[in-house]
N, C-alpha and C positions, 0 to 999 in steps of 0.2 A: 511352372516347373522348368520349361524349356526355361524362362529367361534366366532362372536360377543360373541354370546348367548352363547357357552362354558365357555369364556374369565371369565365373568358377574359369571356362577356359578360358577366356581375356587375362585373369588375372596369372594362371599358369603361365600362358603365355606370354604374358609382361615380366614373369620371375624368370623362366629360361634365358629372356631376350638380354635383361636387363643385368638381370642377377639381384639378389636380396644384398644390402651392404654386408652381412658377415659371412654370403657361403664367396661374393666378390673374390679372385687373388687379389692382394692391394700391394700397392708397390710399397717399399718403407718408408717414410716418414723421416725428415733428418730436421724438423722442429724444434729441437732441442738443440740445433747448432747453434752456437752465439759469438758474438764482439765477447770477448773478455783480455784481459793484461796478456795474455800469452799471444792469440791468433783473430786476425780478423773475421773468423768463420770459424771456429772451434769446435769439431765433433766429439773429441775426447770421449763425453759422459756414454757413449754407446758402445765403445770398444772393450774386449777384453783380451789378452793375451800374452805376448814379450815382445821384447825388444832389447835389443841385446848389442855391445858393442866388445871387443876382442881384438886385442893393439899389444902386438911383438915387433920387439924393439932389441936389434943385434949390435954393440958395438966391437972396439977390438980389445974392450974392456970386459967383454961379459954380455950379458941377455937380462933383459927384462919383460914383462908383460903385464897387462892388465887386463881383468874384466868387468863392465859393470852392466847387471842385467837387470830390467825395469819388468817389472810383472804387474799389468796391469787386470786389474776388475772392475769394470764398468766406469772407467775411468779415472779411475783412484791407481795412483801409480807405487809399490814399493819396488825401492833400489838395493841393488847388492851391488857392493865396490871394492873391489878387490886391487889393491896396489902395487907396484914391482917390490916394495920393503914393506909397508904395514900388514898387518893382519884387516881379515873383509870385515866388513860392516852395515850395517842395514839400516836404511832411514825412508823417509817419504820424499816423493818426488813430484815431479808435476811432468804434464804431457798435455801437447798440439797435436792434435790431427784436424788438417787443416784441409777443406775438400775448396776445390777452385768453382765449386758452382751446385748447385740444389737439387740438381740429377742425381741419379743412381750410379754414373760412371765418372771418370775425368778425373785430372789432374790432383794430386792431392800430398801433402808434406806431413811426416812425421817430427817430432821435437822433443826431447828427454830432457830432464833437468834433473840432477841427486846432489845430494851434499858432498861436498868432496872434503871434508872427515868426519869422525863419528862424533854423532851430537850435532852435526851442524842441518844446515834448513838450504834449500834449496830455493835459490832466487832468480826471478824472471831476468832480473839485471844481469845475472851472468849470459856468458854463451852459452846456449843449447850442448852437453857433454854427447848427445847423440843426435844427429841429424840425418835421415833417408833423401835430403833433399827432395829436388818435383820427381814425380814419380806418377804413372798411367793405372789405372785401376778401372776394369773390366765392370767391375761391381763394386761400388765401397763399400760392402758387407761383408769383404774377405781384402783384410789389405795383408800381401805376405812380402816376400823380396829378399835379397842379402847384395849387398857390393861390397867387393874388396878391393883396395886401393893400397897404395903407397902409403907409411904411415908419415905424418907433416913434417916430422922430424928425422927421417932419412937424409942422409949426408953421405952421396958417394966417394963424392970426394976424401970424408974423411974415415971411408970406413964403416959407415952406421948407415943398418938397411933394416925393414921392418916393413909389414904391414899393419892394416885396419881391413878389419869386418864387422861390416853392419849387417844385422841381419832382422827382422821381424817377422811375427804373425799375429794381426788384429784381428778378430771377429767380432760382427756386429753381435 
């Protein structure tokens, strides 16, 4: 009976010490990150949230704007694109999240792709329509951010000034 009753605390005491693997906290798992045509480390299939781009454009002609906003679900991207003259439109898109390393933190790049008109497919071949650039992440469980910049096509010289905003929020 004692040795029972030894056996029984040893093993207590090896599940305190130890932990059982399912009462464990476990870090995440980023396994499912891959090479594919978009990013050399591709986490995309874990994320879900937006991502979102917002580009006004002033000349001495008038104003224009666009938006195009990426709603992403477990990695599966839809786009909404909204133009300065067409009416918006909605198609599938593709997404990079691209973590610079197999930790829980550090460097990591977002990347949008939509159709830029209706009916059309969204191809690796073009430029990324939205890009966070490198950006620092405490936790890639929570990638959020917004920058606003000059938009590319500002021209002081001749009058035409505009921004861009990027903005996201990924959740694992």
């Amino acid at each position: 009976m004692a040795c029972r009753s030894r056996s029984l605390t040893v093993l207590a005491a090896a599940l305190l010490l130890h932990g059982a693997p399912s009462l464990r906290a476990q870090a995440p798992s980023w396994a499912n990150c891959k090479a594919d045509n978009l990013s050399n480390f591709n986490c995309a299939s874990y994320y879900s949230g937006t991502v979102t781009l917002t580009a006004a454009l002033k000349t001495p002609s008038g104003a224009e704007s666009r938006t195009i906003s990426a709603t992403v679900t477990a990695g599966r991207v839809s786009c909404r694109v909204k133009g300065p003259a067409d009416p918006a439109f909605e198609g599938p898109g593709l997404l990079a999240v691209e973590h610079a390393n197999t930790a829980n933190a550090g460097e990591y790049i977002i990347q949008v792709w939509c159709p830029d008109a209706p009916g059309g497919k969204a191809s690796r071949d073009d430029a990324p329509v939205i890009d966070s650039y490198r950006r620092q992440a405490a936790n890639y469980a929570v990638l959020e951010g917004k920058d606003e910049h000059e938009h590319p096509d500002a021209d002081a010289a001749n009058g035409v000034t505009g921004t861009e905003t990027v903005s996201w929020s990924l959740r694992r």
